[in-house]
Each structure stands twice: as structure tokens, then as C-alpha cells.
C-alpha angles and dihedrals in degrees: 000000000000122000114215134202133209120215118197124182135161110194127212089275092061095201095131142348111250120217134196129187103201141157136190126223126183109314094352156059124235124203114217106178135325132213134192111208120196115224121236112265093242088051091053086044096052095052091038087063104047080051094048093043107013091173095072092056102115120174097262090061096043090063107040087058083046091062095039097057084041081060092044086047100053090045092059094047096050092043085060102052089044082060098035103068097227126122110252076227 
């Protein structure tokens, strides 16, 4: 049995988070299929605004916007492995 891998990046333009379903057999990697999810539009907002006025960023806020991207995060990768084929298993 295979062992896969998910990969999950957002990079400074924010503008989705990029997924990958890969595994690596001997000597190689081998790509097995790949998603862009949008984030929601409060989400971007939100970030858009700690990078835009990092001062007001209190803990609260830190981590509600923590749990939110988790959210964001966890979507992408199980929109991926819907698309991908591949049992969650």
C-alpha cells in the first residue's frame, strides 16, 4: 500500500491555498493530483487587514483568524482528496 502525502501552502498573495496529493517511491516523487481553493472573502479580508494594520492584531484576533485559516486549510485538503480518487484511508 502507498503512503501519500498532502502538501498545503499559501503563498504572500494570498489569493488561494495550493494542495498537492503526492507519494515517493524509491528515488522519486510522484505527483498524484493538485487543487487551488479559494479562500472565503471574510477570511481574505480579515488577513488583508492584520497585514495592512498589524498593530491592531490582539490575541483574540490572532486566533480567531488562526482557526479560520485552519478551516480554510482543512477545506482545501479535503477538497483534494475528494478530487483526487484516492480513499482518505
Amino acid at each position: 500500500m502507498s503512503k501519500y502525502y498532502i502538501g498545503l501552502i499559501s503563498g504572500t498573495s494570498m489569493d488561494a491555498i495550493d494542495a498537492v496529493l503526492a507519494s515517493f517511491p524509491e528515488g522519486g516523487c510522484e505527483i498524484h493530483a493538485t487543487h487551488s481553493h479559494a479562500m472565503s472573502e471574510e477570511t481574505l479580508a480579515a488577513l488583508r487587514h492584520l497585514v495592512a494594520h498589524p498593530k491592531e492584531a490582539g490575541l483574540h484576533r490572532l486566533g480567531m483568524l488562526d482557526t479560520a485559516l485552519g478551516r480554510e486549510f482543512a477545506a482545501a485538503a479535503l477538497a483534494l482528496i475528494d478530487s483526487s480518487k484516492v480513499s482518505p484511508d
